[in-house]
Jmol script that loads the backbone (N, CA, C; Angstrom):
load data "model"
ATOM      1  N   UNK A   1      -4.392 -20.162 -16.577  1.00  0.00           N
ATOM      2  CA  UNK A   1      -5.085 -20.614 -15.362  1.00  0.00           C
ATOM      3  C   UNK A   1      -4.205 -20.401 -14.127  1.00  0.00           C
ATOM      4  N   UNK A   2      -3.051 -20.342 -14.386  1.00  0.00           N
ATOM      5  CA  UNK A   2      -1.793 -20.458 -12.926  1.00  0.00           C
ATOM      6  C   UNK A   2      -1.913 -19.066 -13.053  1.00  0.00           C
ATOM      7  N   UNK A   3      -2.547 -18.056 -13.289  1.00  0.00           N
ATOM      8  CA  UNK A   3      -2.599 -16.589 -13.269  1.00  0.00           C
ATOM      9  C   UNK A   3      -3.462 -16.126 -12.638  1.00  0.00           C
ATOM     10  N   UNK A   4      -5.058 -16.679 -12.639  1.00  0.00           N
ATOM     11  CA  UNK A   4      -5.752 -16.670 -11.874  1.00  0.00           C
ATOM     12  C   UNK A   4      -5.681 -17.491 -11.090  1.00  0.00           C
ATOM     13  N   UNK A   5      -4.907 -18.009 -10.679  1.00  0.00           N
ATOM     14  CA  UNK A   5      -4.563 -19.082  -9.006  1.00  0.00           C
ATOM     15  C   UNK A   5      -3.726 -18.026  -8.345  1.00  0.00           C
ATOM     16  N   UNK A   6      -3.183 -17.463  -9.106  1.00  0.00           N
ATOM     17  CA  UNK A   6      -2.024 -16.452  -8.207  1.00  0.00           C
ATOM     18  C   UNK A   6      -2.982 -15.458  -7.889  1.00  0.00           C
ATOM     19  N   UNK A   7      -3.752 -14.712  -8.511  1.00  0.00           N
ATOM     20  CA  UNK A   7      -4.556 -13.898  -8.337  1.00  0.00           C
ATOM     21  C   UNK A   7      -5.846 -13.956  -7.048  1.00  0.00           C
ATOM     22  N   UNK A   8      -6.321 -14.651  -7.173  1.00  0.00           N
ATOM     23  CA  UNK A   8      -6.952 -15.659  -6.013  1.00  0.00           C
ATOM     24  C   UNK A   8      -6.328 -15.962  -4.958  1.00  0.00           C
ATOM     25  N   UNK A   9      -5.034 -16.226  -4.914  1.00  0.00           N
ATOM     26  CA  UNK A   9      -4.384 -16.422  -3.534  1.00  0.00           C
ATOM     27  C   UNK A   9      -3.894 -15.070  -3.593  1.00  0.00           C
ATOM     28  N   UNK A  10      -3.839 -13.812  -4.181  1.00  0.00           N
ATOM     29  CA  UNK A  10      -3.267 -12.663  -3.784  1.00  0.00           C
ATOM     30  C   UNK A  10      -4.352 -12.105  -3.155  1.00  0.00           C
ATOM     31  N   UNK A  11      -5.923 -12.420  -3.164  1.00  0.00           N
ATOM     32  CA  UNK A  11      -6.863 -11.468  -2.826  1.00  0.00           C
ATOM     33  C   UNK A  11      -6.971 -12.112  -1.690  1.00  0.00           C
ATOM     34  N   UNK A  12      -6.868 -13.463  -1.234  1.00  0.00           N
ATOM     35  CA  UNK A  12      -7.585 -14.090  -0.296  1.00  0.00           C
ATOM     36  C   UNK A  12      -6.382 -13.578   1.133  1.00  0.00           C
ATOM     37  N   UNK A  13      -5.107 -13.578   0.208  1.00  0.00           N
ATOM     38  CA  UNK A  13      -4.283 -13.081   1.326  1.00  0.00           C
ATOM     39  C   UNK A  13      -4.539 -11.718   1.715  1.00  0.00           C
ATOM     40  N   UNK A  14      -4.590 -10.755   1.180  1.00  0.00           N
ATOM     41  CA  UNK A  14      -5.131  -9.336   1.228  1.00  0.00           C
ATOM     42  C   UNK A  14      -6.165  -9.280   2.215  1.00  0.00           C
ATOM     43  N   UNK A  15      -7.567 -10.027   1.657  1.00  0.00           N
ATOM     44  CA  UNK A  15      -8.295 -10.481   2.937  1.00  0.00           C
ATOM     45  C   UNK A  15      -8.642 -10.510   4.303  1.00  0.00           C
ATOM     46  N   UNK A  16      -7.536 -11.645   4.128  1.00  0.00           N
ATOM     47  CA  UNK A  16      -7.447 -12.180   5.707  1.00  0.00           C
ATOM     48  C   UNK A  16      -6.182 -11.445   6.307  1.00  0.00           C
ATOM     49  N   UNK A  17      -5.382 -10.585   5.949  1.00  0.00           N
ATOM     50  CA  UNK A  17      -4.488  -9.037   6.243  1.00  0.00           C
ATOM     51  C   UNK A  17      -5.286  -8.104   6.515  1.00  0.00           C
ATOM     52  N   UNK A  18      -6.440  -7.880   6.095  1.00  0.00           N
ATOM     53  CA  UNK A  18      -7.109  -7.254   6.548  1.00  0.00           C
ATOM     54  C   UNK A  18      -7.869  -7.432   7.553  1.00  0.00           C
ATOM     55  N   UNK A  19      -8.152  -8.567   7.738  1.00  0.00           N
ATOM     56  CA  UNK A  19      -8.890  -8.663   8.920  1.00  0.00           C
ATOM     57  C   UNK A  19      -8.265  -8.861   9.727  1.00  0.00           C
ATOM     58  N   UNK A  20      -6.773  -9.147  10.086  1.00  0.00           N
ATOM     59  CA  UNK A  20      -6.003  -8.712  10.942  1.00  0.00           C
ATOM     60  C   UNK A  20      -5.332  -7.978  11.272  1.00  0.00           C
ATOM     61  N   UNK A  21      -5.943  -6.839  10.433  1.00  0.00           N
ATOM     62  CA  UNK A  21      -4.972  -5.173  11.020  1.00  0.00           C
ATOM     63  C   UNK A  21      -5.803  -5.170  12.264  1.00  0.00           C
ATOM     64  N   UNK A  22      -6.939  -5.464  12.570  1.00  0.00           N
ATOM     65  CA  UNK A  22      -7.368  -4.625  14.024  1.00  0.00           C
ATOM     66  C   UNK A  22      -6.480  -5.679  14.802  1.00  0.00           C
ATOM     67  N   UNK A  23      -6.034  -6.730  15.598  1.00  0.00           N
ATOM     68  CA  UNK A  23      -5.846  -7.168  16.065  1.00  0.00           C
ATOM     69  C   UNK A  23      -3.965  -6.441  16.345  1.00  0.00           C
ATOM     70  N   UNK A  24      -3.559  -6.198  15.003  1.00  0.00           N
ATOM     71  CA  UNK A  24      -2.143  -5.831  14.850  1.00  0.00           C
ATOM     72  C   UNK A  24      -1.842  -4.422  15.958  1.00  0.00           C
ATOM     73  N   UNK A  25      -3.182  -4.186  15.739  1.00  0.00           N
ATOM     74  CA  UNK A  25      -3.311  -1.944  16.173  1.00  0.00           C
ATOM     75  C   UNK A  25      -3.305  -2.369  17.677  1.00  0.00           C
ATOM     76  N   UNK A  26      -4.081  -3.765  18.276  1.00  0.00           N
ATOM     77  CA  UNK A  26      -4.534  -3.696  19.661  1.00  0.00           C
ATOM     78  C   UNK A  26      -3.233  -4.255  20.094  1.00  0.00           C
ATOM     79  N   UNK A  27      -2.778  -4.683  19.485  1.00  0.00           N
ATOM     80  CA  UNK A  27      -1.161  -5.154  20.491  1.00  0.00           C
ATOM     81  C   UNK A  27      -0.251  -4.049  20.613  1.00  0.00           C
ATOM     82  N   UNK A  28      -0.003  -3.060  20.187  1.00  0.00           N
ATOM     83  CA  UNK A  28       0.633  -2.048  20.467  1.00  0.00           C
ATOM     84  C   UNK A  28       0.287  -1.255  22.086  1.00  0.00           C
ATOM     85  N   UNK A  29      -1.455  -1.302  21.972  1.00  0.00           N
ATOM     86  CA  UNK A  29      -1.846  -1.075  23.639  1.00  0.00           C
ATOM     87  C   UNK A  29      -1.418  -2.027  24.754  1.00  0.00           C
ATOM     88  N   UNK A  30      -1.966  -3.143  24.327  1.00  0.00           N
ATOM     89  CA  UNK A  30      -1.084  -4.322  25.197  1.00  0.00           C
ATOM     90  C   UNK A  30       0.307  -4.526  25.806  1.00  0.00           C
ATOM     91  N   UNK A  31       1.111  -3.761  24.809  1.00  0.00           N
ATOM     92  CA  UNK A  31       2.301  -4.047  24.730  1.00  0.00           C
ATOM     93  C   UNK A  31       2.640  -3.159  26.074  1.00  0.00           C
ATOM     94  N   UNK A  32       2.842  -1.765  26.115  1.00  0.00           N
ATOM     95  CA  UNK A  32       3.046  -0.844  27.179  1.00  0.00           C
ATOM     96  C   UNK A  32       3.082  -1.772  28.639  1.00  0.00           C
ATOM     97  N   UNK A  33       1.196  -2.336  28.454  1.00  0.00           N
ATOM     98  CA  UNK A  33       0.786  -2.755  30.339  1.00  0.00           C
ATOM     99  C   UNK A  33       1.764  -3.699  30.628  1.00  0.00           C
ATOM    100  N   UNK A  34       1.994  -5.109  29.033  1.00  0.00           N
ATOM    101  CA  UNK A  34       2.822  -5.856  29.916  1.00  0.00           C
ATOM    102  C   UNK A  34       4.470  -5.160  30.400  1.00  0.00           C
ATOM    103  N   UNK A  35       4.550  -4.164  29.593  1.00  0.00           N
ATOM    104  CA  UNK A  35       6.260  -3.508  29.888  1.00  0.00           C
ATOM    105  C   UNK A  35       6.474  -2.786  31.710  1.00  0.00           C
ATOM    106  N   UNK A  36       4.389  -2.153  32.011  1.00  0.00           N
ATOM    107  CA  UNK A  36       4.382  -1.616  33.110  1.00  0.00           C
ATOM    108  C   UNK A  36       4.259  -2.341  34.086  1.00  0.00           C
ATOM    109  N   UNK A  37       3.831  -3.571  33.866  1.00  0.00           N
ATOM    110  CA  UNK A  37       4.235  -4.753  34.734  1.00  0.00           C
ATOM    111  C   UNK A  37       5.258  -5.076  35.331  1.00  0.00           C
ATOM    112  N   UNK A  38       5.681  -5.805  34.103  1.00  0.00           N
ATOM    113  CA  UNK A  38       7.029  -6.182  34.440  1.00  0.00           C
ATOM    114  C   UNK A  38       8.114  -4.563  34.902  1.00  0.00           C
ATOM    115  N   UNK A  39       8.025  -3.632  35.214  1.00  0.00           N
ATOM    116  CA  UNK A  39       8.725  -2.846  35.554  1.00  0.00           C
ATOM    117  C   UNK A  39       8.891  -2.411  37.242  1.00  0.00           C
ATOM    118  N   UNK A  40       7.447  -3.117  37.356  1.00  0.00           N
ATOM    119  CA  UNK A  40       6.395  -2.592  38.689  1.00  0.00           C
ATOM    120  C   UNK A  40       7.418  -3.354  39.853  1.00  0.00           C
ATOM    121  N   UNK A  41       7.960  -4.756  39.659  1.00  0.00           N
ATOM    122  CA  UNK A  41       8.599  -5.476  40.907  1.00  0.00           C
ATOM    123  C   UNK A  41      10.058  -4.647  40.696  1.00  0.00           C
ATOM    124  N   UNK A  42      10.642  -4.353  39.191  1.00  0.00           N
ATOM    125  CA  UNK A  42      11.687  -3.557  39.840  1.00  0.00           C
ATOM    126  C   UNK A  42      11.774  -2.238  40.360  1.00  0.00           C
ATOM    127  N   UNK A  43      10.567  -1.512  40.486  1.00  0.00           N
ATOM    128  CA  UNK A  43      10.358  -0.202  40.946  1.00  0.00           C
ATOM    129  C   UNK A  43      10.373  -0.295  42.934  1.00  0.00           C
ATOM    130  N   UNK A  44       9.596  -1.178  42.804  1.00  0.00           N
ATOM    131  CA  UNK A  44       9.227  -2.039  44.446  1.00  0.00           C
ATOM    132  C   UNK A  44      10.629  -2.325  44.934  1.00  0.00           C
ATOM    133  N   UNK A  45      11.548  -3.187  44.527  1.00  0.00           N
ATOM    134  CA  UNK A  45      11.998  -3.915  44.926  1.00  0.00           C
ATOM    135  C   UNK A  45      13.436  -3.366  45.070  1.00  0.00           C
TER     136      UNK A  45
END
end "model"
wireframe off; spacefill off
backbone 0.3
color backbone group
């Protein structure tokens, strides 16, 4: 029974990893604007 508990928490984690790869992919775009931001007052300044 502790075999299928492990098994069950291996899928459920898999899962919900999966449903957070899109979120993982969109922070990589994010990431750049806040870098071009923050770059923008020392370009100005």
């Amino acid at each position: 029974m502790a075999a299928t508990a492990q098994i069950l928490k291996f899928t459920i984690y898999n899962f919900t990893f999966s449903i957070d790869l899109p979120s993982y992919r969109s922070t990589p775009v994010a990431a750049p604007r806040l870098v071009e931001r923050e770059g923008e007052p020392e370009t100005s300044g």
